[in-house]
C-alpha positions as CSV (number, residue, x, y, z in Angstrom):
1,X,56.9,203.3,9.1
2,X,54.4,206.6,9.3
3,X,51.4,206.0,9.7
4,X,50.3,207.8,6.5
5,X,53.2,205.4,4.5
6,X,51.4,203.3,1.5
7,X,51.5,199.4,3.1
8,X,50.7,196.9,0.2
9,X,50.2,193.3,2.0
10,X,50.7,190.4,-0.3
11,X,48.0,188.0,0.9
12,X,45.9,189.9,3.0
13,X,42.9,187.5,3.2
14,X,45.2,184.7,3.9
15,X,46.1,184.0,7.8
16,X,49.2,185.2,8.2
17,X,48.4,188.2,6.1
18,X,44.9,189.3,7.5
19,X,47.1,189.2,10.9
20,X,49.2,191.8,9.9
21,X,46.6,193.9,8.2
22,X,44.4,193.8,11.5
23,X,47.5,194.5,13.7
24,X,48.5,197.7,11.3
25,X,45.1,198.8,11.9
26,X,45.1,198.6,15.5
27,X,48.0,200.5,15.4
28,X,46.7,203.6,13.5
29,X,47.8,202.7,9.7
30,X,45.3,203.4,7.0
31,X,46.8,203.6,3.9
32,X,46.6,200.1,2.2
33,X,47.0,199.1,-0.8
34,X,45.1,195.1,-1.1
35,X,44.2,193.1,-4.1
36,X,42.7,189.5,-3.9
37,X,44.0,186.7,-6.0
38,X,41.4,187.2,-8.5
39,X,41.8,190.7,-8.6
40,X,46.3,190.6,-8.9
41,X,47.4,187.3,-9.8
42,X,50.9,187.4,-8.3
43,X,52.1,184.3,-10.3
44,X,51.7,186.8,-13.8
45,X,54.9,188.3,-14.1
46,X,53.1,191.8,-16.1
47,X,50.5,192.3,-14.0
48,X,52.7,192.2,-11.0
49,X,55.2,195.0,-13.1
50,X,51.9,197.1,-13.8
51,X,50.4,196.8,-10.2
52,X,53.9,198.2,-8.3
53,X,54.1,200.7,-11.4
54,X,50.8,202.1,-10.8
55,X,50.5,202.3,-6.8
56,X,54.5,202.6,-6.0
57,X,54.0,201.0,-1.9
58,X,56.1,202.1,0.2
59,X,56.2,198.9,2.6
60,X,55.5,195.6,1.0
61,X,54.7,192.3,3.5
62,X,54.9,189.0,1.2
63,X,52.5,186.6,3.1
64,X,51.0,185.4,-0.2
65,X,51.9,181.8,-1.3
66,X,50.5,178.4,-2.1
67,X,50.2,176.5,1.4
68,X,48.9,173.4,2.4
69,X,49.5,170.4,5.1
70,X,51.1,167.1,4.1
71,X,49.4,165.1,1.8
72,X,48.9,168.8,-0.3
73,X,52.8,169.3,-0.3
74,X,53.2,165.6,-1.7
75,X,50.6,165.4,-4.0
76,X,50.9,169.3,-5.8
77,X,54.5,169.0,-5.9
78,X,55.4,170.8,-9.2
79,X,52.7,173.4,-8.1
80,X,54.1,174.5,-5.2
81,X,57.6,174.8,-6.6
82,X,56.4,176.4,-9.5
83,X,53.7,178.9,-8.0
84,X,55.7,179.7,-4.9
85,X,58.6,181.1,-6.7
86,X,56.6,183.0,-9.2
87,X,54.8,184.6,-6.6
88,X,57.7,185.9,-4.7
89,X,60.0,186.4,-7.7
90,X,57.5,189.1,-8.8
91,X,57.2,190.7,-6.1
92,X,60.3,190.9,-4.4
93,X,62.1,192.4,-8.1
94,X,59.4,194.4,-8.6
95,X,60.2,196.1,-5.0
96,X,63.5,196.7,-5.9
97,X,62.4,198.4,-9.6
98,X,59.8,200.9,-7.6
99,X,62.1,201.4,-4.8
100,X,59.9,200.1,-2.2
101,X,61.3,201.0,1.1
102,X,61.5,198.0,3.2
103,X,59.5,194.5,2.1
104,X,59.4,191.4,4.5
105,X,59.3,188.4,2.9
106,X,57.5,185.0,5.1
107,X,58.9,181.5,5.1
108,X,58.0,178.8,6.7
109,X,59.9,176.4,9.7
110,X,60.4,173.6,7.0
111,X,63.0,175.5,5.5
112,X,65.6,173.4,7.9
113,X,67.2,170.1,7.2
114,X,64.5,167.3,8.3
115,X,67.2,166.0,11.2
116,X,68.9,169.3,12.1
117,X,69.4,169.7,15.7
118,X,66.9,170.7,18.0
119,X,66.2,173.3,18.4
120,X,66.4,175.0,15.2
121,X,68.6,178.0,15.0
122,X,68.6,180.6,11.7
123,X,72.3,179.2,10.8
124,X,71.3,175.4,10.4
125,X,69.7,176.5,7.0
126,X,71.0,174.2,4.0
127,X,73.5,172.1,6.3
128,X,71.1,169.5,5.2
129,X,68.8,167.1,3.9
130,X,65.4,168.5,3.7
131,X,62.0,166.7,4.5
132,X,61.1,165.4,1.5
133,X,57.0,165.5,1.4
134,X,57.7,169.3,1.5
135,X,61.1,169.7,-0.3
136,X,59.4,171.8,-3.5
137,X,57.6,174.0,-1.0
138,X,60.7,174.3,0.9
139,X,63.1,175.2,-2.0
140,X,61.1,178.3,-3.1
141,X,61.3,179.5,0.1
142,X,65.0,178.8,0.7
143,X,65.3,181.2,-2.6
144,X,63.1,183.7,-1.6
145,X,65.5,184.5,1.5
146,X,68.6,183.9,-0.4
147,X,66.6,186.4,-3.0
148,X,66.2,189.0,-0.5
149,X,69.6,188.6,0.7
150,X,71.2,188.9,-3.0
151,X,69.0,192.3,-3.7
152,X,70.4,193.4,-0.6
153,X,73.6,192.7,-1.2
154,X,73.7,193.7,-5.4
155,X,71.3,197.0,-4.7
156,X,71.5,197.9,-1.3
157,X,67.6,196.6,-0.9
158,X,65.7,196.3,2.9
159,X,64.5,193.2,1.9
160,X,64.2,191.1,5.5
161,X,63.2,187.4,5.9
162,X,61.0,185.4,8.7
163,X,60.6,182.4,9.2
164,X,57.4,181.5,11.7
165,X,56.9,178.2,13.2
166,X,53.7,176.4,12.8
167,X,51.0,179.0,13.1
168,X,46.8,179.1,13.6
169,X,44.5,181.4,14.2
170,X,41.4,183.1,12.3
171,X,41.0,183.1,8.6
172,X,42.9,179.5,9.6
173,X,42.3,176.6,6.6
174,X,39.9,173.9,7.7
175,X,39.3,171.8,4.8
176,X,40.3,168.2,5.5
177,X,42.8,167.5,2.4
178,X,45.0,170.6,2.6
179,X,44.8,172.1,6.0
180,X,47.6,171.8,8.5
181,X,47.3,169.3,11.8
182,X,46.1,171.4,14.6
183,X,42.7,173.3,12.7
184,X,42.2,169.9,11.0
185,X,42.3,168.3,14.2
186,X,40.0,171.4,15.9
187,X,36.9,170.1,13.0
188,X,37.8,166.5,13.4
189,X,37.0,166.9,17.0
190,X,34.0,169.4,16.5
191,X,32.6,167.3,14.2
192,X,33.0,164.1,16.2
193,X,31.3,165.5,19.4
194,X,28.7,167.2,16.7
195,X,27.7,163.4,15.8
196,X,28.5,161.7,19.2
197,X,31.6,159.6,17.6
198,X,33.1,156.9,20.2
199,X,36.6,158.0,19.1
200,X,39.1,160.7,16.9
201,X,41.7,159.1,14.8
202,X,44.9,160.7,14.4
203,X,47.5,159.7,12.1
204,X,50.9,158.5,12.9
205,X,52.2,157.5,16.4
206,X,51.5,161.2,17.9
207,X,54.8,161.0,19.3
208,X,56.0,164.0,16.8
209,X,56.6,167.7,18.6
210,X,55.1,170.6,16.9
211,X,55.2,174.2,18.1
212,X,52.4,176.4,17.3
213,X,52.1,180.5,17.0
214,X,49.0,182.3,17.1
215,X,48.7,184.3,14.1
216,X,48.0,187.4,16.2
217,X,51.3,186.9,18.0
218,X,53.2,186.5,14.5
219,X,51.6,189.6,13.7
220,X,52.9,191.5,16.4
221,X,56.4,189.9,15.7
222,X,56.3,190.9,11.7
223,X,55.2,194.4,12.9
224,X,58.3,194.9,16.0
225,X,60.8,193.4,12.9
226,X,59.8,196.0,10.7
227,X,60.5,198.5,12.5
228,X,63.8,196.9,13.9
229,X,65.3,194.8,12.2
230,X,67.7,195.4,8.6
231,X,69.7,192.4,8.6
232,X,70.3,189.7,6.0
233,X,69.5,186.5,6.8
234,X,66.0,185.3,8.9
235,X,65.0,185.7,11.7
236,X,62.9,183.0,13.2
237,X,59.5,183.5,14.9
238,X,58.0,181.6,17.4
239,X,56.7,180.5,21.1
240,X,59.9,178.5,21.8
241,X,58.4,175.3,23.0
242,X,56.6,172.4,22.0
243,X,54.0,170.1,21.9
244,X,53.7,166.0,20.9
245,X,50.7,165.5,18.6
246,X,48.9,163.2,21.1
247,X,48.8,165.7,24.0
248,X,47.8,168.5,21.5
249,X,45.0,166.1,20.7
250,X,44.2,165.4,24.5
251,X,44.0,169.3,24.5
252,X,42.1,170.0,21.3
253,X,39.7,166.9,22.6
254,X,39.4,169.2,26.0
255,X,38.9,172.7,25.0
256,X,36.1,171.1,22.1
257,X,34.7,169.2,25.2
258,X,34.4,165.7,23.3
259,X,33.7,162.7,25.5
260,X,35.4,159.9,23.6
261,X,39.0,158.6,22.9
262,X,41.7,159.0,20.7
263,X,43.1,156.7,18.6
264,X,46.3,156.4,16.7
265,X,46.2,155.6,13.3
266,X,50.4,154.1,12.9
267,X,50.1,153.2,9.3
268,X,49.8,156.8,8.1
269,X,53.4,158.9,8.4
270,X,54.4,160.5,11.4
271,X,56.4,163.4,9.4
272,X,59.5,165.3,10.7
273,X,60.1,163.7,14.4
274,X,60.7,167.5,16.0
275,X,60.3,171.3,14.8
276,X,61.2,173.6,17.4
277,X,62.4,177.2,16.8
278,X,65.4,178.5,18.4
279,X,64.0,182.2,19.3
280,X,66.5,183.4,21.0
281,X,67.6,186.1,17.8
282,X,63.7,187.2,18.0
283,X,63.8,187.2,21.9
284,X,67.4,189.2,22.1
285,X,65.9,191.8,19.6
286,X,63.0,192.4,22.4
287,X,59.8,190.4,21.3
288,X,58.5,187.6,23.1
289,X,55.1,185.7,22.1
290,X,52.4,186.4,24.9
291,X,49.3,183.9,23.6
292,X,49.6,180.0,25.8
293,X,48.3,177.6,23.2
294,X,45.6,176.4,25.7
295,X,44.3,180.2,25.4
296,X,45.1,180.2,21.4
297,X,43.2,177.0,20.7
298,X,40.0,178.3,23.1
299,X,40.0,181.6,21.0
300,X,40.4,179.8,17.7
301,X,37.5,177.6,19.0
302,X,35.0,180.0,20.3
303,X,35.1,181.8,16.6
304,X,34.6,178.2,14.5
305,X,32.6,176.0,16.9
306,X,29.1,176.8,15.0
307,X,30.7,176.1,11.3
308,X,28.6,174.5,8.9
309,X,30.9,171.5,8.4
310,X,29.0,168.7,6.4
């Protein structure tokens, strides 16, 4: 990429995608074309054709989509099928019709089979059963990599694919209902030392592993693939280690400062036992993640610990 090249970044305001617009920056790019959601609705199939008609991109990053944590993915089901596959329909073939240069298209780690082996490397993709609270969310992004891969194969299209692990960072989602575990559990624990609670609950057993990416880290990743990778397939992105939800709450409950216990709430589900990333594609390419989550989740705190949370 030049630094005068045309970027258009699907989901800029988003987490993921305000990364990658803040990392571009840093590095000296100023030519961006951005629309909000109310401004380009992705999911309109003519005003998607009339957008990449009008400003012809030259690099296209596809961080939009419709995300949300557990109970969102069960309960909006048909939505997220639906919205995530218009979405990324759109804009991957209308990147092929302008003859966009190179477009990057983001997943997600629940792409893999709920018991695939641990821990999860790029050729483990449909060798199984998927997680089924997520399994809508998951299939549109199963077909936006197999997408990318059939334009490239059929046209000859740099259309690469991602997958990052479990990210956080700012422009995060904090709301209660849809967010993911570790910023819900960052307001739970403000919130409880705000109003001197005895205790935090958190569902399931906590005995569940999750590994978490800074967004500014995934940034730096989408931004090193860009420039060298042109591959089919994904490549996965991560920190390459985990966490069990109990001692990420233990260090959530020390970084907020919060004086009182935890306590494990068994009758809500635990979700998929283990999701660790096999980064050793990413890592043999030449990228490594530098943020510790202990440095991540103090960052992350210092910018939300005076929201107005009712």
């Amino acid at each position: 990429m030049n630094k005068q090249d045309k970027i258009y970044i699907a989901g800029h305001r988003g987490m993921v995608g305000s990364a990658i617009l803040r990392a571009l920056q840093a590095e000296g790019y100023t030519n961006f074309v951005l629309r909000t959601s109310s401004e380009l609705d992705l999911r309109n199939q003519q005003a998607v054709a009339d957008f990449f008609a009008q400003e012809k991109p030259d690099y296209v990053f596809l961080a939009a989509a419709k995300v949300g944590g557990i109970i969102a993915n069960n309960t909006y089901r048909a939505d997220f099928i639906y919205e995530n596959l218009m979405i990324q329909n759109n804009v991957i073939h209308q990147a092929y019709v302008n003859n966009v240069k190179k477009l990057m298209f983001l997943g997600s780690s629940c792409i893999y089979p709920k018991l695939a082996p641990q821990p999860l490397k790029e050729d483990y993709l449909l060798t199984g059963v998927l997680e089924p609270t997520n399994e809508p969310y998951a299939i549109a992004k199963i077909a936006g990599i197999k997408m990318c891969d059939a334009y490239r194969d059929q046209y000859g299209c740099n259309f690469i694919s991602v997958m990052p692990t479990n990210l956080y960072g700012p422009n995060d989602n904090y709301d209660l209902t849809t967010s993911h575990v570790l910023p819900a559990m960052l307001r739970k624990f403000i919130m409880a030392k705000r109003n001197g609670d005895a205790s935090v609950t958190i569902w399931g057993t906590g005995s569940p592993k999750r590994e978490f990416l800074h967004a500014d880290d995934l940034a730096e990743a989408c931004l090193f693939l860009m420039e060298n990778y042109n591959e089919a397939g994904l490549v996965n992105i991560g920190i390459g280690e985990d966490i069990s939800i109990l001692d990420l709450a233990r260090l959530v409950k020390e970084v907020v400062g919060f004086e009182g216990d935890i306590v494990t709430d068994t009758s809500k589900p635990d979700g998929t036992p283990r999701k660790l990333m096999d980064v050793s594609k990413l890592n043999g390419l030449g990228w490594k993640a530098k943020i510790s989550l202990a440095e991540g989740i103090q960052k992350v705190y210092d910018e939300i610990r005076d929201t107005a949370w009712e």
